[in-house]
Structure formats: C-alpha cells, structure tokens
N, C-alpha and C positions, 0 to 999 in steps of 0.2 A: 511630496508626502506619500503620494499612491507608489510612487515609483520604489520607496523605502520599503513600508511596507509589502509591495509585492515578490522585494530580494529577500525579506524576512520570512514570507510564506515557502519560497524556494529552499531557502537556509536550513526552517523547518524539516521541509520536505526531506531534502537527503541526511538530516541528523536522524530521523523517523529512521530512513532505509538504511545506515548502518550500526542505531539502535535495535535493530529487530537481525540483526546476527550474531550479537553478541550471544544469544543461547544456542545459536547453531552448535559455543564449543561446549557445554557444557553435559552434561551426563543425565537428563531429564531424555523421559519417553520421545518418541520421534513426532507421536502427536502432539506433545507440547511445544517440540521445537516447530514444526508446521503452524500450528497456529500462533505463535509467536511472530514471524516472520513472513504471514500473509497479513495476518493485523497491522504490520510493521510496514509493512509495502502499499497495503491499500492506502493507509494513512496519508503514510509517505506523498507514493503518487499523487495521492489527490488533493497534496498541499500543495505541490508544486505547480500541478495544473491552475489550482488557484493563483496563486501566485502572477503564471502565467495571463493569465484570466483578466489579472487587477492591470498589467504591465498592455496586453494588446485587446483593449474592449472590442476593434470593431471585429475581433473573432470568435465573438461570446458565444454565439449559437453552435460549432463546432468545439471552442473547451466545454461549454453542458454538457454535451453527448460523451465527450471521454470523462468527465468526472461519473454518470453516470453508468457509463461504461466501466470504468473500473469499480463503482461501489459492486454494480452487480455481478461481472465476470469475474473477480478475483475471488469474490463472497463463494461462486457456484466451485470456480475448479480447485479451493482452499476444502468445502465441503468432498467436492469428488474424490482428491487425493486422501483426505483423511479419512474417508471408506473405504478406500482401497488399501490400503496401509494396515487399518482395524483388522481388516478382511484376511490378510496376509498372516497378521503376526496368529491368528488363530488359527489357520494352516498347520 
C-alpha cells in the first residue's frame, strides 16, 4: 500500500511540473507566467521527493533536507527573478 501511494505521490509530482507550463504559452505578464511555474515546480518537486520519501524510509533524513531545500530555495530565486524582471520591465 505505501509503495502505491508513493507512485501516486510521484505521479502527482510530474502532473504538478507539466501543469505549471501550460501558461508558459499563453499571453499573461511574465510575472504571472513565473510564478505560475515556480509554484508548479516547488509543488511538483516536493511531491515527488515525497513520494520518494514514502518508497526509501531509511533515507529520511537526507529527503527532509531536499524537501526543505526546495520549499525554501525555489521560494527565494522564484522571489529574486521576479524583481528582476519588475525591475527590467520599468527600465
């Protein structure tokens, strides 16, 4: 049953990352499509690591660190690009 749901978490996971391109085509601001698509990635990722998580316990203490790892490094350079970008377009 763990092993189910941790291909489900995985499953998730990559539905998240090529849900969050689908506005990459569309004609909204660039900061919309950025943060669409880090939202969509952090998700992603960090459902998969779960996933992973549920599938190899005895490597728990190493997936923490990349789940946490991605909440917060995606969160900072999703932030950093989208000032820079702001920054730009008022140029």
């Amino acid at each position: 049953m763990i092993d189910i749901l941790g291909y489900f978490c995985i499953g998730v996971g990559i539905i998240f990352w090529f849900w969050g391109t689908i506005p990459l085509l569309g004609k909204r601001s660039v900061l919309f499509k950025l943060h669409s698509l880090s939202v969509s990635d952090t998700l992603g990722s960090m459902a998969i690591v779960f996933g992973l998580l549920l599938k190899l316990p005895s490597e728990w203490q190493l997936l923490i660190l990349a789940i946490i790892s991605l909440a917060v490094w995606n969160t900072m350079l999703g932030y950093v690009l989208a000032y820079c970008a702001s920054s730009q377009e008022e140029s």
